[in-house]
C-alpha positions as CSV (number, residue, x, y, z in Angstrom):
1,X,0.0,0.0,0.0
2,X,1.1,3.3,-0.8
3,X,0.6,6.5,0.8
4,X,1.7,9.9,-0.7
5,X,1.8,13.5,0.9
6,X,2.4,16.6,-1.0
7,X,3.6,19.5,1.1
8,X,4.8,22.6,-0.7
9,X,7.5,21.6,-2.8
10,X,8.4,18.4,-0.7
11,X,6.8,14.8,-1.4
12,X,7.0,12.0,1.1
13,X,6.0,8.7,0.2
14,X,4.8,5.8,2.5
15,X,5.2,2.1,1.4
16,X,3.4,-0.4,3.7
17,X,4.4,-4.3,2.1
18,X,4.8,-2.3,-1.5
19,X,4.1,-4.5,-4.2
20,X,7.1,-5.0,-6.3
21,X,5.7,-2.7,-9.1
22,X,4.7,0.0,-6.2
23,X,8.2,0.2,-5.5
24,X,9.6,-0.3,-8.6
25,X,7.8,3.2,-9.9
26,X,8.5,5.1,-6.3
27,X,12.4,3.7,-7.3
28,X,12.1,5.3,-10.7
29,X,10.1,8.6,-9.7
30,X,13.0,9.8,-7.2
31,X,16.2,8.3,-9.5
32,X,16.9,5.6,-7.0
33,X,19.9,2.9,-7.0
34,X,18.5,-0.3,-8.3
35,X,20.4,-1.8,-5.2
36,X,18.4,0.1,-3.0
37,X,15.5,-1.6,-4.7
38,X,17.0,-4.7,-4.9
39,X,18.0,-3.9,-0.9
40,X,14.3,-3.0,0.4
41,X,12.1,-6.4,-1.7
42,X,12.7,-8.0,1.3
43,X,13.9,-6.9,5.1
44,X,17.5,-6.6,6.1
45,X,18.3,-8.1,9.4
46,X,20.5,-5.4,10.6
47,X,20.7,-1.6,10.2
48,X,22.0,0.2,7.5
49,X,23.3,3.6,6.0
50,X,24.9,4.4,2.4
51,X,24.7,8.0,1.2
52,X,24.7,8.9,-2.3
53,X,25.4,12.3,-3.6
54,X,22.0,12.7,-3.9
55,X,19.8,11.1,-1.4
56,X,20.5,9.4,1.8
57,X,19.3,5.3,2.3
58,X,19.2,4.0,6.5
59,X,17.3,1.2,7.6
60,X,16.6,1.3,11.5
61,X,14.5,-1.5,13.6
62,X,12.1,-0.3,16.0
63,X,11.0,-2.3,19.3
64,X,7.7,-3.3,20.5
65,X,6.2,-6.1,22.9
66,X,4.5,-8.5,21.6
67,X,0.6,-9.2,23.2
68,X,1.9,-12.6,24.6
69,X,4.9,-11.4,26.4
70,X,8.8,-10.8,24.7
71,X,9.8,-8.5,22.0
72,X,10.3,-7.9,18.6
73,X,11.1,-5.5,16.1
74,X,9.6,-3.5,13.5
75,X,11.7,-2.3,10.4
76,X,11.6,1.0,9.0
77,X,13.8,1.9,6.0
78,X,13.8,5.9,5.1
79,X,15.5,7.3,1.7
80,X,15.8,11.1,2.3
81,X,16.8,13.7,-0.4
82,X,16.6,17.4,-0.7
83,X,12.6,17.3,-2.1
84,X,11.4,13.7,-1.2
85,X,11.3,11.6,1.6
86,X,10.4,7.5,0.9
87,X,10.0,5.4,3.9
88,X,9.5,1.7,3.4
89,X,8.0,-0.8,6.4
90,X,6.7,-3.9,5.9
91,X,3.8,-4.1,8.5
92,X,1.8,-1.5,10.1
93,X,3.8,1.0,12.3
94,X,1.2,2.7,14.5
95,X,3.5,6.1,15.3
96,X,3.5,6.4,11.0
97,X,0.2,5.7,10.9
98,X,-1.3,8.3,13.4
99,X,0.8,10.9,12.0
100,X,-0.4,10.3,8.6
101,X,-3.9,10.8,10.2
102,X,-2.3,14.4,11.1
103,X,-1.1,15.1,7.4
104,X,-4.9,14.4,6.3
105,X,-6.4,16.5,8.7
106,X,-4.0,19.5,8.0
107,X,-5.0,18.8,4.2
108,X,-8.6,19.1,4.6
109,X,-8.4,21.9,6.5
110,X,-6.4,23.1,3.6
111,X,-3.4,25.1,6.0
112,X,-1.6,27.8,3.8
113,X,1.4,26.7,2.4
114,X,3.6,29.0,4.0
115,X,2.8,26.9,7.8
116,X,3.4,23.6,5.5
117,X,6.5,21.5,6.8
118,X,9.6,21.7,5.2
119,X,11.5,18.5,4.2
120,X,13.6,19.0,7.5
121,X,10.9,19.0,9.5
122,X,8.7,15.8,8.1
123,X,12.3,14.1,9.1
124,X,11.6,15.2,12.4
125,X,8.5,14.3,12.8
126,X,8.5,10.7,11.9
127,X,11.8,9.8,13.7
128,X,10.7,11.8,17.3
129,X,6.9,10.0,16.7
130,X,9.1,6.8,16.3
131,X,11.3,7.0,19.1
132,X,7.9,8.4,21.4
133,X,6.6,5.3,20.5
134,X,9.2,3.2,22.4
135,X,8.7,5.7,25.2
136,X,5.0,4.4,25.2
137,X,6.0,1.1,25.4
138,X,8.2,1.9,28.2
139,X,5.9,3.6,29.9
140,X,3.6,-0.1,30.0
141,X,6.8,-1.4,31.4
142,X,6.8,0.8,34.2
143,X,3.5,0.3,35.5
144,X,4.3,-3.5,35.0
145,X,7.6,-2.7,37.1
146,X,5.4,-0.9,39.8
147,X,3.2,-4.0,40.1
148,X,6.2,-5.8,40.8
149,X,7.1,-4.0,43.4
150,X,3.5,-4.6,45.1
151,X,3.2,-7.9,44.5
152,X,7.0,-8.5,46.2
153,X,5.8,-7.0,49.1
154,X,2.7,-8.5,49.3
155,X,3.6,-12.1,50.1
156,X,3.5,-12.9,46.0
157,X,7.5,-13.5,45.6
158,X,7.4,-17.2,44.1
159,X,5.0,-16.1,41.3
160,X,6.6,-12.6,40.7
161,X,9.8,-14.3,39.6
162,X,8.8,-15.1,35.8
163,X,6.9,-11.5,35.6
164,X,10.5,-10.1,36.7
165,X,12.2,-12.6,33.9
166,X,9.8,-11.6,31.2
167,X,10.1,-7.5,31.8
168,X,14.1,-7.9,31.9
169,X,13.8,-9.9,29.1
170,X,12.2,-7.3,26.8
171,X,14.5,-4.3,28.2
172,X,17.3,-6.4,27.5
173,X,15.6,-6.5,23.8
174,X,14.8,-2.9,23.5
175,X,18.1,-2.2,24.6
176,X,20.2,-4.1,22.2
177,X,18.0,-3.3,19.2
178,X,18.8,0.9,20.5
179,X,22.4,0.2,20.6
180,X,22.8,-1.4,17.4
181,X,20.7,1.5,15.6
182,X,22.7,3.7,17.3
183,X,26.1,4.7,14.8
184,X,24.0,4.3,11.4
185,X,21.4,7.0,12.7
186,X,24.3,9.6,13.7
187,X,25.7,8.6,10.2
188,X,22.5,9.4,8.7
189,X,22.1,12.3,10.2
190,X,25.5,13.9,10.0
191,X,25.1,13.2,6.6
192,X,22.2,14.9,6.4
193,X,23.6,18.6,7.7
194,X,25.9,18.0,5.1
195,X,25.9,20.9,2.0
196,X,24.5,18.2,0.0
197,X,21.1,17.8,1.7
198,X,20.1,20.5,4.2
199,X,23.5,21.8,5.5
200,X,23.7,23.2,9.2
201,X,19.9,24.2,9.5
202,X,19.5,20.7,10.0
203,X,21.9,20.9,12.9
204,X,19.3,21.5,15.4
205,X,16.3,19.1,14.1
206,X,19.6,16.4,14.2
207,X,20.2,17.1,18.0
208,X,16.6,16.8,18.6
209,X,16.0,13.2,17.2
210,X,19.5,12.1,19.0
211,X,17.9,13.4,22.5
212,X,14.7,11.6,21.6
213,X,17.4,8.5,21.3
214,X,19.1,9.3,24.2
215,X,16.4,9.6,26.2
216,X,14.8,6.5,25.2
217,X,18.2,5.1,25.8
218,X,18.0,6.2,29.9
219,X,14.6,5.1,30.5
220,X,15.8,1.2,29.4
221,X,19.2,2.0,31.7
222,X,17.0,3.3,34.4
223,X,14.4,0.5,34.1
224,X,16.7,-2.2,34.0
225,X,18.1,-1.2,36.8
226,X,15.2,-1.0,38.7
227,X,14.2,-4.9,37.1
228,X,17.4,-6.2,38.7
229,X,16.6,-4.5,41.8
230,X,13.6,-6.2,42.2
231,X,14.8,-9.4,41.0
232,X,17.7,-9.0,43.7
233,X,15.0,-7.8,46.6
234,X,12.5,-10.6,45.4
235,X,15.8,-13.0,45.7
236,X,16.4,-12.1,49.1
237,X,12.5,-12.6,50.0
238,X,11.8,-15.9,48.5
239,X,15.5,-17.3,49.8
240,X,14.1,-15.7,53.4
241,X,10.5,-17.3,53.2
242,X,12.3,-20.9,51.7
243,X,14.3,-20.4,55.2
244,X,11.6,-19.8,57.4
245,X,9.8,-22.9,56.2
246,X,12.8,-25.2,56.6
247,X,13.2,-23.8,60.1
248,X,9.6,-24.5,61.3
249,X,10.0,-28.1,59.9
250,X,13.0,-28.4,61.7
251,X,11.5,-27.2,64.9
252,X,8.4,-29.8,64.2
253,X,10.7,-32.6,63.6
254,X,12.7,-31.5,67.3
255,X,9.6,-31.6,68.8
256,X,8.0,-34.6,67.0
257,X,10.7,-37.2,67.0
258,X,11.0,-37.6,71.8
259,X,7.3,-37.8,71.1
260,X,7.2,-40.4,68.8
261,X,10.1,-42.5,71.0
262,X,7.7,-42.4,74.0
263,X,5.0,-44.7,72.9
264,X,7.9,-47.2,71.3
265,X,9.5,-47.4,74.0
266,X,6.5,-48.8,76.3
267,X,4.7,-50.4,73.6
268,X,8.0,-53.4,74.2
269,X,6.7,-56.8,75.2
270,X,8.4,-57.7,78.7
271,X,7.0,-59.0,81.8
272,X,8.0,-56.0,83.8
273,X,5.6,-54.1,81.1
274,X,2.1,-54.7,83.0
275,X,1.7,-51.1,83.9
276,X,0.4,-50.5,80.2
277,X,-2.6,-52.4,80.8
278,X,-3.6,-50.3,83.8
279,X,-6.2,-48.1,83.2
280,X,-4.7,-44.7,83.8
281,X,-1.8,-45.5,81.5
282,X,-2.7,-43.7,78.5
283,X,-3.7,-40.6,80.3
284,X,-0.6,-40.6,82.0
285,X,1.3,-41.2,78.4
286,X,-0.5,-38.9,76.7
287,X,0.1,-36.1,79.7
288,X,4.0,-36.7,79.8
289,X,4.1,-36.4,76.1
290,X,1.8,-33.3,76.3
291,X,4.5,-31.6,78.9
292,X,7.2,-32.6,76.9
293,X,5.9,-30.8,73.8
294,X,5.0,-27.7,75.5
295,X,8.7,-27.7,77.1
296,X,10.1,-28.7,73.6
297,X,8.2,-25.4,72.3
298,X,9.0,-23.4,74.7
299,X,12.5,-24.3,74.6
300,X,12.8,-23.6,70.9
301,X,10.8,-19.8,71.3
302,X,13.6,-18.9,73.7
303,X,16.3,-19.9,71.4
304,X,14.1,-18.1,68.9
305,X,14.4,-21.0,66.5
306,X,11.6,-20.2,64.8
């Protein structure tokens, strides 16, 4: 599907799964490389810059959680020139998507063309709306996070420890997938404030993506930290509760095991052994073994065994 904006002098074009005649004619339109072609029929595993004299090719991936728990990653591939601005995806990206719903609106409302954006600005636009997106998905991660942190404290260690796995797990995702995009998007976007494309004027749009990347960047440090906290806190409280429970059955067994010896020991067939069958024997067993218990007990609160 393809999804075209004219603003002023500048034309950005949207490519959602393009058809390999949709591209092919977007490819031609602009006086694209055929590599590039050749290099966006299919997604590229890693990202990617290579400047031309001119236009500018980068593919970036993008995370987002998945509705069954985990990660994964969303490609974006952008061609910028001085006039045109392709990008290329190959499922639906929501942050694209709603601000394509902001270009329409602007267009029926039919805005002068002197407030239009300038090439430099659309740039900005879809890489902040990009990197705001992540910020989003952080932001479910917190609250997730702050759960946690309830749930810990609320007696709920043993079944917070896979939530704790699972939201480490898809930092740890959205982390790596930021660092690797990292050098080929301050490539692209020195090479951008180039004299080629939009020279210094760009300078400042440039500084505002990277912060958006930065930023992104510290909320992932800051959460994972706080994920390994928790994880480390959680630790502590499960290994404590695992403790307490071995010590009470060690006190049980302490107590349990005179008590059990007791009845053995007269329940052996001798002749000397006729007081069992007198009538006030079992209450007199079952008394001894009553005081022994309660002295076992309180002998193991004043140690403070338990």
């Amino acid at each position: 599907m393809m999804t075209r904006h004219e603003r002023g002098k500048v034309t950005w074009v949207d490519l959602e799964s393009p058809t390999a005649e949709e591209l092919h004619s977007v490819m031609r339109e602009f006086d694209i490389s055929g590599n590039i072609e050749e290099e966006i029929i299919s997604p590229t595993p890693y990202p990617l810059v290579i400047s031309f004299p001119s236009y500018s090719y980068l593919v970036l991936h993008f995370p987002v959680t998945k509705a069954d728990g985990g990660a994964r990653t969303q490609e974006v591939d952008f061609i910028v020139g001085k006039k045109f601005i392709v990008t290329v995806r190959y499922e639906v990206v929501d942050s694209i998507h709603s601000l394509h719903k902001v270009f329409e609106a602007e267009e029926l409302l039919g805005l002068p063309e002197t407030l239009l954006e300038t090439e430099q600005l659309i740039v900005e636009q879809v890489f902040r709306r990009l990197f705001r997106a992540i910020r989003e998905e952080l932001e479910t991660t917190e609250r997730m996070l702050e759960r946690l942190e309830t749930d810990i404290f609320s007696g709920k260690e043993r079944s917070s420890v896979r939530k704790i796995s699972e939201a480490g797990r898809v930092l740890l995702r959205f982390e790596t997938v930021l660092r690797r995009n990292s050098e080929p998007l301050s490539e692209f976007l020195r090479e951008l404030q180039t004299p080629e494309f939009f020279g210094k004027s760009f300078a400042l749009r440039a500084s505002n993506i990277e912060a958006e990347r930065e930023h992104v960047e510290g909320l992932i440090e800051s959460f994972r930290n706080v994920a390994a906290e928790l994880r480390q806190t959680n630790d502590s409280l499960l290994s404590s509760s695992q403790n307490q429970v071995m010590k009470t059955l060690t006190v049980v067994t302490f107590i349990m095991f005179p008590l059990s010896i007791i009845p053995l020991f007269f329940a052996v067939d001798t002749t000397s052994s006729s007081i069992i069958h007198h009538p006030e024997f079992f209450f007199g067993i079952g008394g001894l073994m009553a005081l022994l218990a309660a002295f076992l007990f309180v002998l193991s609160k004043f140690k403070r065994w338990f």
